[in-house]
N, C-alpha and C positions, 0 to 999 in steps of 0.2 A: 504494500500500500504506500502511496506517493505523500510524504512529509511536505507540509508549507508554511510559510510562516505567512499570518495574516493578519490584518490589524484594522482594531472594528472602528469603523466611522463614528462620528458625532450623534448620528440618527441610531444608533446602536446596532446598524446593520454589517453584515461581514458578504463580501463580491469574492463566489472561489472563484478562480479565473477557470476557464477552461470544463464549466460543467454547465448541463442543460438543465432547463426545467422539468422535473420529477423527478432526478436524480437523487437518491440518499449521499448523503455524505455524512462520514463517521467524525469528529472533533473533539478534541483531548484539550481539555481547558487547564494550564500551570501556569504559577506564580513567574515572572518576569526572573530569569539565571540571578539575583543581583537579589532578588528579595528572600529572608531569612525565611526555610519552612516553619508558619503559625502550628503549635503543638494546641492538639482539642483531648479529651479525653479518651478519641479512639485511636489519635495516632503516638499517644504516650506508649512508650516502649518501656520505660524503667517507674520505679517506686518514685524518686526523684523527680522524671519527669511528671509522675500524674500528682505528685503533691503542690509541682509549679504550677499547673495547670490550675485547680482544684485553689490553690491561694489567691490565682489571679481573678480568679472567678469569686471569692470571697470579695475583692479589692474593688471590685465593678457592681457588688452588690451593694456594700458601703458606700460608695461614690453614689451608686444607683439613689439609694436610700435617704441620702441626707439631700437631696435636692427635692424631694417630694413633703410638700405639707401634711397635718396628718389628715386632712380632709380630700386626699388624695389615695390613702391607701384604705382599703378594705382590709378589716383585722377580721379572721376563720375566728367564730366562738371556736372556744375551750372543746376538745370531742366528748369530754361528759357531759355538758351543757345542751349537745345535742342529744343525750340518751336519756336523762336524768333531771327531772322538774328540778323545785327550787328545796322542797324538802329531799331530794335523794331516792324520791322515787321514779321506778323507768316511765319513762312519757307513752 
């Protein structure tokens, strides 16, 4: 199968040269040679890596979290609160 390098326009369309309409074409979408591979928690390979992964994501919740008023977040009642009236009996 024939390798190309292609580069998508402004309108977010990609012209293969050389192919007709109805024709499938197969495309492999990667990070630019130059860009560091993003670690997610499927492509963690070590304990280290998925604890980086795992804090960063801690770090984006925090960041996430403190810019939301509290009349922005919905708090889940308590899970007994939903089984269990006010005296401790099941609802």
């Amino acid at each position: 199968m024939p390798t190309m390098q292609l580069t998508v326009g402004p309108d977010g369309r990609v012209a293969v040269p050389g192919t007709r309409p109805g024709q499938t074409v197969t495309v492999e979408i990667s990070d630019a040679p130059d860009t560091p591979e993003r670690l997610t928690l499927a492509t963690a390979r070590t304990d280290e890596e998925r604890d980086a992964v795992i804090a960063g994501i801690k770090r984006a919740a925090r960041t996430f979290r403190a810019q939301l008023s509290d009349d922005e977040i919905q708090v889940m009642p308590i899970h007994g609160d939903l089984l269990y009236d006010e005296d401790g009996l099941p609802k």
